[in-house]
BALOBA-1460 file (C-alpha; in Angstrom, 3 decimals):
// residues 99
<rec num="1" residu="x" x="8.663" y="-23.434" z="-26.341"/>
<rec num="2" residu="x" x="9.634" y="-19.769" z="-27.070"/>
<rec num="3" residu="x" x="8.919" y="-16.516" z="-25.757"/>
<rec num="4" residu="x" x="7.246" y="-14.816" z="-27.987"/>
<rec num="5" residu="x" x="4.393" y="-17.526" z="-28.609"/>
<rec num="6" residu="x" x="0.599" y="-17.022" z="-27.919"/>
<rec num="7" residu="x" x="0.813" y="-13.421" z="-27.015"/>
<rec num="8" residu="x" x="-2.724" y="-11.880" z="-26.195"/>
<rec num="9" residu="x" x="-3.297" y="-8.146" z="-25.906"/>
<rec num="10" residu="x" x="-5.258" y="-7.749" z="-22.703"/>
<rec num="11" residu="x" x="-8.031" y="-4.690" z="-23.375"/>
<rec num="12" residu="x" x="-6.524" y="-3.307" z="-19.896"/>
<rec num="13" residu="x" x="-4.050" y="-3.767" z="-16.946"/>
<rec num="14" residu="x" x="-1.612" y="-6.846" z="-17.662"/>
<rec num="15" residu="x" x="-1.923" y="-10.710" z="-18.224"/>
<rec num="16" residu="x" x="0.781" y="-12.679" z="-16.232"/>
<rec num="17" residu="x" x="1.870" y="-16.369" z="-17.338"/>
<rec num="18" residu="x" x="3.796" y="-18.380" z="-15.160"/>
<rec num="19" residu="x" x="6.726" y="-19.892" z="-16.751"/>
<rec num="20" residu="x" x="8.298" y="-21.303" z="-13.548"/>
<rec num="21" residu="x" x="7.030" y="-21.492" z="-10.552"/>
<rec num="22" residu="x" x="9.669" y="-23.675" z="-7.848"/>
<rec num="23" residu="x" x="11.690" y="-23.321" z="-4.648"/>
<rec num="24" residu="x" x="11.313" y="-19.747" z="-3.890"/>
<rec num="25" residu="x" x="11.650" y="-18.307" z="-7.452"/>
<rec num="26" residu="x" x="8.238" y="-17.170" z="-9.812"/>
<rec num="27" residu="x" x="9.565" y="-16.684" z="-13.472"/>
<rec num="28" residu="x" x="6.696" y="-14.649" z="-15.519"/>
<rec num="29" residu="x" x="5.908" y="-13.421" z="-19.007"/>
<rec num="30" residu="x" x="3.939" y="-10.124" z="-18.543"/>
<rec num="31" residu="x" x="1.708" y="-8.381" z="-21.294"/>
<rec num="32" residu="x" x="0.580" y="-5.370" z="-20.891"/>
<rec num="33" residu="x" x="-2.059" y="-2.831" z="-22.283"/>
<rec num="34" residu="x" x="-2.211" y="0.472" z="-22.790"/>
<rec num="35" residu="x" x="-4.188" y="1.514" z="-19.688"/>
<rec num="36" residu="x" x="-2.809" y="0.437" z="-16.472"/>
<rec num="37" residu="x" x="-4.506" y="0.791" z="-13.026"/>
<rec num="38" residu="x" x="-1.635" y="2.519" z="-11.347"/>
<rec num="39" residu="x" x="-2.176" y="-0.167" z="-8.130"/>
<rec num="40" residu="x" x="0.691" y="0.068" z="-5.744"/>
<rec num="41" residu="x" x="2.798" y="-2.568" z="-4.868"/>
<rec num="42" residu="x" x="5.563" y="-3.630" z="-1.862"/>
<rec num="43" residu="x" x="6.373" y="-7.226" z="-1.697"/>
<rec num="44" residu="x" x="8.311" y="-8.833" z="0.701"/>
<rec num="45" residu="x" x="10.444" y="-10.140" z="-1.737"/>
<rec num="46" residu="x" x="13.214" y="-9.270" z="-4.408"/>
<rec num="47" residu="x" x="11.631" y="-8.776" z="-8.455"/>
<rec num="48" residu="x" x="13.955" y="-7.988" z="-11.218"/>
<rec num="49" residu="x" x="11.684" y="-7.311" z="-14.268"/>
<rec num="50" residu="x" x="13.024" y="-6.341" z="-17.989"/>
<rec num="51" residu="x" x="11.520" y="-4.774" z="-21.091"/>
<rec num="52" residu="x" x="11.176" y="-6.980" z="-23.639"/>
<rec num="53" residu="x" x="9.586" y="-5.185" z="-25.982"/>
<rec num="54" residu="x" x="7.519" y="-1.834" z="-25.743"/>
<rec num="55" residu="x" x="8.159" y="0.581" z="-23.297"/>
<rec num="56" residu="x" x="7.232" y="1.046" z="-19.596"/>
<rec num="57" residu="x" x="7.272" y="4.130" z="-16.652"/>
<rec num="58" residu="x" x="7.205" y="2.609" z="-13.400"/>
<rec num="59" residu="x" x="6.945" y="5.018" z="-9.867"/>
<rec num="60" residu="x" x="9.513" y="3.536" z="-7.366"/>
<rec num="61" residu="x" x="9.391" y="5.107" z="-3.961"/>
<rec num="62" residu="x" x="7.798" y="8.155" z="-5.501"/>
<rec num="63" residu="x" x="10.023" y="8.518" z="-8.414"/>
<rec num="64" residu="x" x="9.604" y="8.058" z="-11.622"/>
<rec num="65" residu="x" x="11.443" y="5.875" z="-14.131"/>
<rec num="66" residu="x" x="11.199" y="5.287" z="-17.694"/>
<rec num="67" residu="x" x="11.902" y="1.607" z="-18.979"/>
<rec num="68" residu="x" x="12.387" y="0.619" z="-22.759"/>
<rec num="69" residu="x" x="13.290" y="-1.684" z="-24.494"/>
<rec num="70" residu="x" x="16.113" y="-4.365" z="-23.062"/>
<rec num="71" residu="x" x="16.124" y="-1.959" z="-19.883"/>
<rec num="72" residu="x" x="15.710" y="-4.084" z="-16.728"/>
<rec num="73" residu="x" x="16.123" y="-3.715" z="-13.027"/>
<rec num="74" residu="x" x="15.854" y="-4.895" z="-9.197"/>
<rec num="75" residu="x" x="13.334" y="-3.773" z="-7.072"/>
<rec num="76" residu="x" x="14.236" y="-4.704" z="-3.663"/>
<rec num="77" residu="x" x="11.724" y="-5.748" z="-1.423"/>
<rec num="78" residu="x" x="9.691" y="-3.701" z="0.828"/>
<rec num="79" residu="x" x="9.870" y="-1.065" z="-1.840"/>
<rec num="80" residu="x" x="7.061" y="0.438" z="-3.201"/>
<rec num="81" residu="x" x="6.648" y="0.932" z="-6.715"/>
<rec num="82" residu="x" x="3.644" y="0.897" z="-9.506"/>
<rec num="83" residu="x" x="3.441" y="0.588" z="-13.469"/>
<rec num="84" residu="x" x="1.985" y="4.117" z="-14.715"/>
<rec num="85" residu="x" x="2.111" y="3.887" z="-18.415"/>
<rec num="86" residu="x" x="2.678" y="1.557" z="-20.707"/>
<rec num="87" residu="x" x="2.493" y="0.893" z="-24.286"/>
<rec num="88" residu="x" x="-0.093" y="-1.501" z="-25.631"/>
<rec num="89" residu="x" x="1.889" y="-4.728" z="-26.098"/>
<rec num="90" residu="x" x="4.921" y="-3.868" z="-23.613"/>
<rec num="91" residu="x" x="6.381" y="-7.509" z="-22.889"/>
<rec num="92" residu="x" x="8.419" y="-8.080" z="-19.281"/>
<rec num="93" residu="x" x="10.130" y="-10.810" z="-17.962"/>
<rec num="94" residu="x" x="10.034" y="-10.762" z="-14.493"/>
<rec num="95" residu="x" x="11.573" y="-13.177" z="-11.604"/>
<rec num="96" residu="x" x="10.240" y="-12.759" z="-8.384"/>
<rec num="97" residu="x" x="13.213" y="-14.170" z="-5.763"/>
<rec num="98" residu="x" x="11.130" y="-15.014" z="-2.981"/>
<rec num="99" residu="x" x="13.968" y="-16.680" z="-1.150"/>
């Protein structure tokens, strides 16, 4: 298995594959497209997400922040935060630590 295998362009918003899914923590590959719906989120739960590839500005608690490229970070929960741009292609890893 790698990473970097099957990789669909969605024509909008993101395509989310599970890669592990077992007591308390969600591992996911994340594609995303060029045109992103901007949809708020605040889980009750830790995610750290990284930039795989592409490039990424996220809005955390009403500020915004530019990812690239091996950037990654921890959103803690009960934060709120949204994906604003992104460039066609952008690839994430993200664990969600729902512990």
């Amino acid at each position: 298995m790698n990473f970097f295998d099957d990789i669909k362009l969605p024509k909008s918003g993101e395509i989310f594959e599970t890669l592990y899914d077992k007591n308390g923590v969600l591992i996911e590959k994340i594609i995303s497209s060029d045109k992103q719906s901007g949809k708020l989120y605040n889980q009750n739960y830790d995610e750290w997400v990284m930039v795989v590839e592409g490039e990424a500005v996220l809005e955390i608690k009403g500020k915004k922040r530019t990812l690239k490229r091996g950037d990654f970070l921890l959103i803690a929960k009960d934060t709120p935060h949204r994906v604003l741009e992104t460039k066609d292609g952008t690839l994430w890893l993200c664990v969600h630590i729902k512990t």
